[in-house]
C-alpha positions as CSV (number, residue, x, y, z in Angstrom):
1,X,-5.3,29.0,-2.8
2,X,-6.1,26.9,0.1
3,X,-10.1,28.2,1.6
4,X,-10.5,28.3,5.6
5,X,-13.7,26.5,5.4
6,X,-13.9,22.4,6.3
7,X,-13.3,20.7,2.9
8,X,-14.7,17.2,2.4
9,X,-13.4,13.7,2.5
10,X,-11.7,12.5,-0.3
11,X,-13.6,9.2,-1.8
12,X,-10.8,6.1,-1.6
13,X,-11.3,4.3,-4.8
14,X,-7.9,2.8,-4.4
15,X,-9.4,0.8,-1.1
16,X,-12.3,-0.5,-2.8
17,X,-10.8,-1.5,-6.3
18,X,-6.9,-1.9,-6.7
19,X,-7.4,-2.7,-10.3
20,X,-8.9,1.1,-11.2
21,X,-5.8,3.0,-12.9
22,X,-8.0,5.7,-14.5
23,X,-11.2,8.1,-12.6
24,X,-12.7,11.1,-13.3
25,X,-11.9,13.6,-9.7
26,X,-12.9,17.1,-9.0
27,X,-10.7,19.5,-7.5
28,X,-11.2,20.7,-4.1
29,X,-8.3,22.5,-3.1
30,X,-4.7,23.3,-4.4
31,X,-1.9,24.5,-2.2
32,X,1.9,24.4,-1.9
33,X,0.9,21.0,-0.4
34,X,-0.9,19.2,-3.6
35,X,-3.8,18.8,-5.2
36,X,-6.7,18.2,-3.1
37,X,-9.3,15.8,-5.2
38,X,-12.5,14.2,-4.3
39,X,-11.9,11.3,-5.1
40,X,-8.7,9.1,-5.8
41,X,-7.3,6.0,-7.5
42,X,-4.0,7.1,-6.3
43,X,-2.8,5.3,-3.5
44,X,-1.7,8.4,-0.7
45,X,1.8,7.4,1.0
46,X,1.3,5.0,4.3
47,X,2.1,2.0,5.7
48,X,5.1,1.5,4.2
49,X,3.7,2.3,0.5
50,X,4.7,4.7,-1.2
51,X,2.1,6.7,-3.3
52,X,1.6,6.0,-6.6
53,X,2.9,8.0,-9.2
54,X,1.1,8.9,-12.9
55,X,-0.6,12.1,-14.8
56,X,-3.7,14.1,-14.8
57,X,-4.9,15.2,-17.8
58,X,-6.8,18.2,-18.7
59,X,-10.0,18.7,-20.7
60,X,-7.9,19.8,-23.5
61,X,-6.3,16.8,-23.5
62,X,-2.3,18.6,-21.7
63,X,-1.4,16.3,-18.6
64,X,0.4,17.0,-15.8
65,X,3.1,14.6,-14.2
66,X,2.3,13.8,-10.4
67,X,4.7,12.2,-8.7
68,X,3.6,11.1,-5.7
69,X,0.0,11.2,-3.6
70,X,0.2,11.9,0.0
71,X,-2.8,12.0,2.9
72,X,-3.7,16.3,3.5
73,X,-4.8,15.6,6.8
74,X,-3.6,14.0,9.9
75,X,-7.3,12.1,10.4
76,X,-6.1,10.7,6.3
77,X,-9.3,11.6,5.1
78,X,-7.9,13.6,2.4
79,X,-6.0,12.9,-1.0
80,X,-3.8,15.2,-2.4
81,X,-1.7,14.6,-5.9
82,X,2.0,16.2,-5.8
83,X,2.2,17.5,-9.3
84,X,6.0,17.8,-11.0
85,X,7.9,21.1,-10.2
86,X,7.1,24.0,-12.3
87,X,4.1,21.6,-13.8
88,X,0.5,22.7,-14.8
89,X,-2.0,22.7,-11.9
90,X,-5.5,22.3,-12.1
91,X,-8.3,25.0,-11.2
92,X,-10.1,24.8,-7.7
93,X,-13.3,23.0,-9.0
94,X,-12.1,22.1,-12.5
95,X,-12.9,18.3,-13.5
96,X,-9.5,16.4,-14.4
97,X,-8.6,12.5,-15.2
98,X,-6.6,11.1,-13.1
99,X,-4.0,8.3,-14.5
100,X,-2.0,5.5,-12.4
101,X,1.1,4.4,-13.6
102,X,-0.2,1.1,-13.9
103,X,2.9,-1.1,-14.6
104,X,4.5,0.5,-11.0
105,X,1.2,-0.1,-9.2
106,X,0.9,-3.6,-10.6
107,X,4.5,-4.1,-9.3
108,X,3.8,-2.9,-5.5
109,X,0.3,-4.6,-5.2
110,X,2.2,-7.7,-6.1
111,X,5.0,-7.0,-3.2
112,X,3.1,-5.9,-0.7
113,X,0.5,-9.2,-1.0
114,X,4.1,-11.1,-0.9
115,X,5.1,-9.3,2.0
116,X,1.6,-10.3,3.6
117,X,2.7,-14.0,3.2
118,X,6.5,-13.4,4.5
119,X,4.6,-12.5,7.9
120,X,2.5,-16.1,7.9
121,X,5.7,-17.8,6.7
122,X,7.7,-16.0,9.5
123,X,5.2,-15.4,12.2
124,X,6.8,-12.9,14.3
125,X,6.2,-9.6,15.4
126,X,6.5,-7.4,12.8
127,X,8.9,-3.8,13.8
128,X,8.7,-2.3,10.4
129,X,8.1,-3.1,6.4
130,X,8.8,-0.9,3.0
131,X,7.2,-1.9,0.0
132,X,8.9,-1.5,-3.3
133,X,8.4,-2.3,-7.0
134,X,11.2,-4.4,-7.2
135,X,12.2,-4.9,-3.5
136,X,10.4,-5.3,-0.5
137,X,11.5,-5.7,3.4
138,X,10.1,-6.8,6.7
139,X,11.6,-6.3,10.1
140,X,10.9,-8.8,12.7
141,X,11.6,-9.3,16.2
142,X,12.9,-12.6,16.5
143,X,15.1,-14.2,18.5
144,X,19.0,-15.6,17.6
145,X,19.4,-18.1,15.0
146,X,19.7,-17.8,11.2
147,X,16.9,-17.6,8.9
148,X,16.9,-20.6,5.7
149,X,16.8,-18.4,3.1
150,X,15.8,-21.2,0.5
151,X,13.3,-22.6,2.6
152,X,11.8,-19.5,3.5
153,X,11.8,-19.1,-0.5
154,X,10.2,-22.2,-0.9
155,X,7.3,-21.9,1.2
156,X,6.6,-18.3,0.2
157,X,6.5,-19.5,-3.5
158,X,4.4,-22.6,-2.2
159,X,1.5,-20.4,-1.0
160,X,1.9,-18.1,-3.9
161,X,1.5,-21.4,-6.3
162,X,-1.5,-22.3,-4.2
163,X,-3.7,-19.6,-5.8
164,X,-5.4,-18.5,-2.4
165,X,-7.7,-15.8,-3.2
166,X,-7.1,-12.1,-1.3
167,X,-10.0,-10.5,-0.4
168,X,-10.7,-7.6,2.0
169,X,-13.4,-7.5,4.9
170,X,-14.4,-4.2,7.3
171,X,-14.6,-4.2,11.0
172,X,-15.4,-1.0,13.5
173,X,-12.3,0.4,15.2
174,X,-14.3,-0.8,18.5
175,X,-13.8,-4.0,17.4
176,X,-10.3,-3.9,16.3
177,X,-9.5,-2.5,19.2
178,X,-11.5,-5.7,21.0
179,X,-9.0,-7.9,18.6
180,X,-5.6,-6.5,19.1
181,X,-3.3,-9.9,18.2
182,X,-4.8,-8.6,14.5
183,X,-2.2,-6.3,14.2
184,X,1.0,-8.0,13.5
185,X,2.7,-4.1,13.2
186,X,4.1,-3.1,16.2
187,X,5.4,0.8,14.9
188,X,2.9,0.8,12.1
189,X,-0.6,0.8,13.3
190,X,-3.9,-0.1,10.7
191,X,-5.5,3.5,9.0
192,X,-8.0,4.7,11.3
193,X,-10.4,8.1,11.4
194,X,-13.3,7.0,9.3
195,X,-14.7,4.5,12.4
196,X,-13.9,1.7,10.7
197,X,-10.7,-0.2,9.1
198,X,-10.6,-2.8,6.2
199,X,-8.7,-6.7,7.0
200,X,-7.0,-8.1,4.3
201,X,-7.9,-11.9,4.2
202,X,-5.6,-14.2,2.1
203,X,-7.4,-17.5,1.6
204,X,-9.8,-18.8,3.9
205,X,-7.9,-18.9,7.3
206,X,-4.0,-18.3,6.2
207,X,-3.9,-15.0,7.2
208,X,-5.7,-12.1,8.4
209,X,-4.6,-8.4,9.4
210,X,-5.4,-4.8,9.1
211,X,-4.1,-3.1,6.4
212,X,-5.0,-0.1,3.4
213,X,-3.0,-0.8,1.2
214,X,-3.4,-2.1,-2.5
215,X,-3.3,-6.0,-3.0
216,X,-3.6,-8.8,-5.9
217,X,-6.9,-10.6,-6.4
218,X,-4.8,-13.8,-6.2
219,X,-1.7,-14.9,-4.6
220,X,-1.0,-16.9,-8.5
221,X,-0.7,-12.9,-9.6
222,X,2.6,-12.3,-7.3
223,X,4.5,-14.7,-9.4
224,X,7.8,-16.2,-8.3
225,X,10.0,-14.5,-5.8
226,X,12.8,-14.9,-3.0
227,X,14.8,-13.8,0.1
228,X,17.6,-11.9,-1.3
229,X,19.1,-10.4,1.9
230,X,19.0,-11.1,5.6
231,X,20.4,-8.7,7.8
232,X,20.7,-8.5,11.7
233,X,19.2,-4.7,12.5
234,X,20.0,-5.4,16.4
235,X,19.9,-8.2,18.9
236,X,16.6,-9.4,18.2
237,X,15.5,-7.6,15.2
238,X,15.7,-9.3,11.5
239,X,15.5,-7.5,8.1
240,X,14.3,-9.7,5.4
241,X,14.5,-8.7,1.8
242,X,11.7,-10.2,-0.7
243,X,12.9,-10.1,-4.0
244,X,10.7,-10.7,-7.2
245,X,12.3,-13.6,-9.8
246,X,14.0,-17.2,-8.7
247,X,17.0,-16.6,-6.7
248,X,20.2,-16.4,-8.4
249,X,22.2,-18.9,-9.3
């Protein structure tokens, strides 16, 4: 039952370490909403990513599907875990493990650090991006003229080959908002509410931009992809489909 008093912040371990699939979490609060934790390896919906999916598991040893994780509060300070229909739910204050379906995370940290380089590789304003484990998409606004699939192809897979290490940095929302051409989004804007927002830095100077979501350590980890679709979303608006694999022949 969901309490009237202030519950805390949920702890973002997802943010700091993409690599952590499994973490201990107390629960704060359940309602017809999710599960409220205190602290998460599952990634909460945003930005174009959708939330991780996985288990809990009990301390005698049952589990619980979740199937997605979404943010409980406008401000996205909180975490909560949508369990499976008709699925166990924990107690209000019981200890659980959570689990991240690490083969689906894998997949989407490996897209969306892809995705990062479509936006260097075509560097246009970006209108809108999905994330997907076997498909991702940017929109850009760009003006008439076709887009060279293979040699988009080949310079994504280029800087992939290049082994340019992606790290993450924080700045105050002051000074993000002193640094506006960081945002490449123009619908989606950076997570805010904590006073601060982390850039994700690929390599030394190739590209840097606000963004929460989960990333590779290395761009070597995204392995080969390509552009399997362009498609003409109005008169100056591009959607460009990153596939994973070489491009058919």
């Amino acid at each position: 039952m969901t309490s009237s008093k202030a519950l805390p912040m949920t702890e973002m371990l997802f943010r700091d370490d993409a690599y952590l699939a499994t973490a201990e979490a107390k629960v704060l609060d359940v309602d017809e909403a999710g599960i409220l934790i205190d602290r998460s390896v599952f990634y909460a919906t945003g930005g174009g990513q959708p939330g991780d999916v996985g288990e809990i598991e009990f301390s005698d040893g049952a589990k619980t599907a979740i199937t997605t994780a979404i943010y409980g509060d406008g401000a996205k300070t909180e975490v909560r875990l949508v369990a499976a229909e008709g699925a166990r739910l924990p107690a209000v204050g019981e200890t659980i493990v959570q689990h991240v379906d690490w083969a689906n995370r894998y997949k989407l940290m490996r897209m969306h650090t892809a995705l990062h380089l479509l936006s260097v590789v075509l560097p246009f304003p970006v209108t809108g991006g999905q994330i997907g484990a076997e498909e991702g998409r940017l929109d850009f606004d760009m003006p008439e003229g076709g887009i060279d699939k293979e040699e988009v192809t080949a310079r994504i897979n280029a800087e992939i080959a290049a082994d340019h290490p992606v790290s993450f940095e924080w700045i105050t929302d002051a000074e993000l908002d002193a640094n506006p051409g960081l945002v490449k989004t123009m619908k989606v804007q950076p997570p805010r509410g904590s006073g601060r927002v982390r850039l994700v830095r690929i390599g030394t100077d190739l590209d840097l931009q606000p963004c929460g979501g989960t990333h590779v350590k290395s761009t070597s980890e995204i392995g080969d992809v390509h552009v399997g679709k362009v498609e003409k979303k109005g008169k100056i608006n591009r959607r460009v489909r990153l596939r994973f694999g070489p491009a058919p022949v």
